[in-house]
C-alpha positions as CSV (number, residue, x, y, z in Angstrom):
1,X,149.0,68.4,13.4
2,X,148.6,65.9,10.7
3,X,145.2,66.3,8.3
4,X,144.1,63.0,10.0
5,X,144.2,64.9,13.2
6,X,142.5,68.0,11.8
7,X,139.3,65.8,10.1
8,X,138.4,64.6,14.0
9,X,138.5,67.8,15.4
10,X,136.4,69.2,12.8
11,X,134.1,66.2,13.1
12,X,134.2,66.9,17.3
13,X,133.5,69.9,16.6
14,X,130.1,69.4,15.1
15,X,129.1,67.2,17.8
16,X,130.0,69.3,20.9
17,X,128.2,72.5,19.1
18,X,124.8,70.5,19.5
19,X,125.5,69.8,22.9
20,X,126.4,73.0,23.6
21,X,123.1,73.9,22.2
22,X,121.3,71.9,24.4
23,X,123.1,72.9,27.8
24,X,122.9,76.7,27.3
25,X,119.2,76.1,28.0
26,X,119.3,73.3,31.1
27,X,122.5,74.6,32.8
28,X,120.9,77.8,34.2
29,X,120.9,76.9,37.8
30,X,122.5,73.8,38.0
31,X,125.5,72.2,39.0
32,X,127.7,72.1,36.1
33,X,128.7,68.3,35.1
34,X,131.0,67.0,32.2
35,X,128.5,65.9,29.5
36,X,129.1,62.4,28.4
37,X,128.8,60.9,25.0
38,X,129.5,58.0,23.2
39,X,131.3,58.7,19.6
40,X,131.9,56.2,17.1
41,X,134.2,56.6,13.9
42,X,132.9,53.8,11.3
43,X,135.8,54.7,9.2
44,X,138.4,53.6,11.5
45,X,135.8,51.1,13.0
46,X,137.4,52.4,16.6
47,X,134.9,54.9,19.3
48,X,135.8,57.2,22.3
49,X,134.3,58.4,25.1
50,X,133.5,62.2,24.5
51,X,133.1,64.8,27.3
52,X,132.4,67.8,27.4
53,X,132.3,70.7,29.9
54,X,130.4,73.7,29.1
55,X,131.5,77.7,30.5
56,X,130.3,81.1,30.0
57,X,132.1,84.5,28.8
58,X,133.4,86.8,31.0
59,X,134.3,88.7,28.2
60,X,132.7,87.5,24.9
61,X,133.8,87.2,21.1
62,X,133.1,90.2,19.1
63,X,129.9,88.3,17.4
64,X,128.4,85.1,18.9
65,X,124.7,83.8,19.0
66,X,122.3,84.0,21.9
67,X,122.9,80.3,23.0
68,X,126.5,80.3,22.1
69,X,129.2,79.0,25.1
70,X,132.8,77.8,25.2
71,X,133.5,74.3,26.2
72,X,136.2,72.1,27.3
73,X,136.1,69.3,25.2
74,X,138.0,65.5,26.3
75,X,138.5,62.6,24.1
76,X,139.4,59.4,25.7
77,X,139.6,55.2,25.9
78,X,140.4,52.2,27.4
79,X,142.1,54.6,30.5
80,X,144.1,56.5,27.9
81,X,143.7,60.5,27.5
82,X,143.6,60.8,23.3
83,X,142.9,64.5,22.8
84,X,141.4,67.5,24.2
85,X,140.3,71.1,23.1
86,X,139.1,74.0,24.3
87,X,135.9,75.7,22.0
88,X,136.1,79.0,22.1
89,X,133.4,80.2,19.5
90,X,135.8,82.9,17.4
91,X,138.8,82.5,15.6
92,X,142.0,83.1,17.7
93,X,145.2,84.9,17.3
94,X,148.0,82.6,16.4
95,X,151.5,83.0,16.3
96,X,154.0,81.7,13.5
97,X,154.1,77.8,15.0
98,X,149.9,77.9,15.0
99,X,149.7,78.5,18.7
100,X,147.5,80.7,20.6
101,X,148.7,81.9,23.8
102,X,146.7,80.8,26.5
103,X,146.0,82.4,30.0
104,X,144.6,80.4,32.6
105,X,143.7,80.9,36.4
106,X,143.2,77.8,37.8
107,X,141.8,78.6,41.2
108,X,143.9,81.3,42.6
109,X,147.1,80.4,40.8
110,X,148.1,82.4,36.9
111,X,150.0,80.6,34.4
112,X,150.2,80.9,30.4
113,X,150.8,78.3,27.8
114,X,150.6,78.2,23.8
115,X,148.6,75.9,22.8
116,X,147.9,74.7,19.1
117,X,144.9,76.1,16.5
118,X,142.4,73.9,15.2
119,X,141.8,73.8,11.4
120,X,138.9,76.3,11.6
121,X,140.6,79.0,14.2
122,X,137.9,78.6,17.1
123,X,139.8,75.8,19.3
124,X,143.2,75.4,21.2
125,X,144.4,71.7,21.6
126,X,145.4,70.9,24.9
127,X,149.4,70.1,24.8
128,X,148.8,66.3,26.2
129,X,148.6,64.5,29.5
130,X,150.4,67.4,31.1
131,X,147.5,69.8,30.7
132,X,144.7,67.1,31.4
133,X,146.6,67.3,34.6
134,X,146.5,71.0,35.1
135,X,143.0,71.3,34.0
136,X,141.7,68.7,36.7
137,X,144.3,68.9,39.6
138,X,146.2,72.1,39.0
139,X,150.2,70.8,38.5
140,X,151.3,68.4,36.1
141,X,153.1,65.7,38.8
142,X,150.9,62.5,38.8
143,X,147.9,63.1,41.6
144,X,148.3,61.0,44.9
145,X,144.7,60.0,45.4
146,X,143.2,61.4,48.7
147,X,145.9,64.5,48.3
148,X,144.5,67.6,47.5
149,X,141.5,68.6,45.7
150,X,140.4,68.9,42.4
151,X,140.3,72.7,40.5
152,X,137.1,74.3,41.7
153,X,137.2,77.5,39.3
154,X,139.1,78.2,35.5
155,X,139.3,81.5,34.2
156,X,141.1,81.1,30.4
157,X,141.5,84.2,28.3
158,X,142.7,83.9,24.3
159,X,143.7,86.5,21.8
160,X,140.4,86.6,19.1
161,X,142.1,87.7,15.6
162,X,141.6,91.3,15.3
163,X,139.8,91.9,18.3
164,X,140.3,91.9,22.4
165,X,141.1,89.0,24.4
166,X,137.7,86.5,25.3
167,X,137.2,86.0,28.7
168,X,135.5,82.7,29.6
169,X,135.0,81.0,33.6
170,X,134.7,77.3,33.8
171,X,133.0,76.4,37.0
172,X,134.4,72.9,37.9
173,X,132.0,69.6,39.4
174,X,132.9,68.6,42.8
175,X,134.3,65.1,41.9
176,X,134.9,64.7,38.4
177,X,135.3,60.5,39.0
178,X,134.1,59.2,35.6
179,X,136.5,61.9,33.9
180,X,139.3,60.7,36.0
181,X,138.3,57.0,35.2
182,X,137.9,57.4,31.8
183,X,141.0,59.6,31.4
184,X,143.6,58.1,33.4
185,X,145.1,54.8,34.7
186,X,144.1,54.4,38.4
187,X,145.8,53.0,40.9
188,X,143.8,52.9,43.9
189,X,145.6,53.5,47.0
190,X,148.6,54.6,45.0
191,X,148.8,57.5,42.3
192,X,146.6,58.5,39.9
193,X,148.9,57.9,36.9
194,X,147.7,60.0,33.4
195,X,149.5,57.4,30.7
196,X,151.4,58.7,28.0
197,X,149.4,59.9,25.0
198,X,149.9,58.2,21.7
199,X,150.7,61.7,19.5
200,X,148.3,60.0,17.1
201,X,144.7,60.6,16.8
202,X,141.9,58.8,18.6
């Protein structure tokens, strides 16, 4: 990943912490919903819709706060998926290409992927459209709309450095619409079709 790409993670970052912050204390309870947010780069005068989808450890990082929680993170605009990122609150293991490998249980079904490091250790990138996919419908084929459900449950486990692999359960909302509106170009009646991600950063 180019430094450009590493200076709006590390800027995400920041943001989604807060969040995180706040929904550690309202979640208890309550459905869990993608958290929306408006982000604007005056920089590169562009902005993206941000959201994010808090979890809890099944098996936690060696040293984390009270209030800490992972998070699945999506960057998007204009119908196009730009980025995406999974916080996992401890610097991972990484392997000489500065992937993590990644175990996920989306439902009932196992699979493992390697996924890039971000700058500071604590996030995995998702590996484009194809995860976005995986993440939301389970396969990477473009979605037929009315065919099959969305994911209900996501169990990911990462290496941390040094220590034992971190556990952490994403329970899923019922009809993630505004994600898959956002994220993807629609075509009602059709397919859901994810575009093609510009490699470039959002």
């Amino acid at each position: 990943m180019s430094e450009r790409k590493h200076w709006r993670y590390d800027r995400g970052v920041k943001t989604t912490l807060v969040l995180l912050a706040v929904s550690a204390c309202t979640a208890v309870g309550q459905t869990t919903e993608w958290q929306y947010s408006k982000q604007n780069d005056p920089l590169h005068a562009t902005s993206f819709d941000q959201y994010v989808l808090p979890g809890k450890y099944i098996t936690p990082p060696s040293h984390i706060g009270a209030h800490d929680a992972p998070a699945i993170v999506l960057h998007c605009s204009g119908g196009k998926f730009k980025a995406g990122y999974l916080v996992i609150g401890a610097v991972v293991d990484r392997n000489g290409n500065g992937q993590s490998r990644v175990e996920m249980r989306l439902d009932d079904k196992l699979s493992t992927e390697f996924w890039a490091v971000g700058t500071d250790g604590q996030a995995v990138f998702l590996d484009g459209n194809i995860d976005l996919l995986k993440i939301l419908y389970g396969h990477w084929l473009p979605h037929k709309e009315g065919k099959g459900d969305f994911i209900r449950k996501e169990i990911f486990g990462v290496q941390e450095a040094f220590g034992s692999t971190i556990v952490m359960q994403f329970d899923m909302p019922d009809s993630p619409t505004q994600v898959v509106d956002s994220c993807t170009t629609v075509k009602r009646g059709k397919r859901y079709f994810v575009t093609i991600r510009d490699r470039k950063p959002c």
